[in-house]
Every structure is written in C-alpha cells, then in structure tokens.
C-alpha positions in Angstrom: 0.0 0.0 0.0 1.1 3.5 -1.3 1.5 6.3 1.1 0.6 8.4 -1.7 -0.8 8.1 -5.4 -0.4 11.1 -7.8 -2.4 10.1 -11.2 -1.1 11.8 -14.0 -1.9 11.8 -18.0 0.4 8.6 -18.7 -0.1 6.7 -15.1 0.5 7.0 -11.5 3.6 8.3 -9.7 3.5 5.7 -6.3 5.2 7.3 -2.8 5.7 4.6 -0.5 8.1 3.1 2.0 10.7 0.5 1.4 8.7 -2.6 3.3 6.0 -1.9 1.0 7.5 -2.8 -2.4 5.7 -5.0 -5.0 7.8 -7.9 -6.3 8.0 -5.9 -9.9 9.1 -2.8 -8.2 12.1 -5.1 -6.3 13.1 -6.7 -9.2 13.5 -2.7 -11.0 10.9 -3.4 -14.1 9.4 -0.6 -12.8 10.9 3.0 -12.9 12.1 4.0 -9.6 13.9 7.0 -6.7 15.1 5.2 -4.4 15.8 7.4 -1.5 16.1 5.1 1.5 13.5 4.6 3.9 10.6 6.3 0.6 10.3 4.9 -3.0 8.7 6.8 -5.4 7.9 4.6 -8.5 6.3 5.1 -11.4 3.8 3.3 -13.2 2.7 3.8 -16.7 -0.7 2.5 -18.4 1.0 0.1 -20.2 2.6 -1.4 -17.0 -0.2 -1.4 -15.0 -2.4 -3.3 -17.9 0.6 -5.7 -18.0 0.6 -6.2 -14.2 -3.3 -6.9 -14.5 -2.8 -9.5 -16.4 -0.3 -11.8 -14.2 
C-alpha cells in the first residue's frame, strides 16, 4: 500500500516506504527513486495493464 498516489496523464507516480514494495518494483521493471527509507515509482498504463494480467 502506497502512502501516496499522484495520477497523471500517462499513469501513476507511487510514494511509498521500502517494506511496502511490490515484487516488480524489487526486481527494478518498474521506474524507480530510491531514496532510502521512501520509493517513489512510477507506473505507466501500459505497465499497469501488464501487471493486470499476471
């Protein structure tokens, strides 16, 4: 679970801490600030229509 979610035109920029990391954002096939404790990542459209369907 996201701390924060900031939708934008081409998807969703994600604010969250490090122990809440989805196994896509861990393995980096996800764009990602990694700043220590928060994570911001981002997720497009497209990869959130490819994670749907996993």
């Amino acid at each position: 679970m996201a701390w924060l979610y900031i939708k934008l035109p081409g998807g969703t920029l994600k604010v969250k801490p490090r122990s809440h990391l989805r196994s896509l954002e861990l393995n980096h096939l996800v764009p990602m600030l990694d700043l220590g404790f928060v994570i911001f990542s981002w997720w497009s459209r497209e990869q959130v229509k490819a994670d749907r369907q996993r």
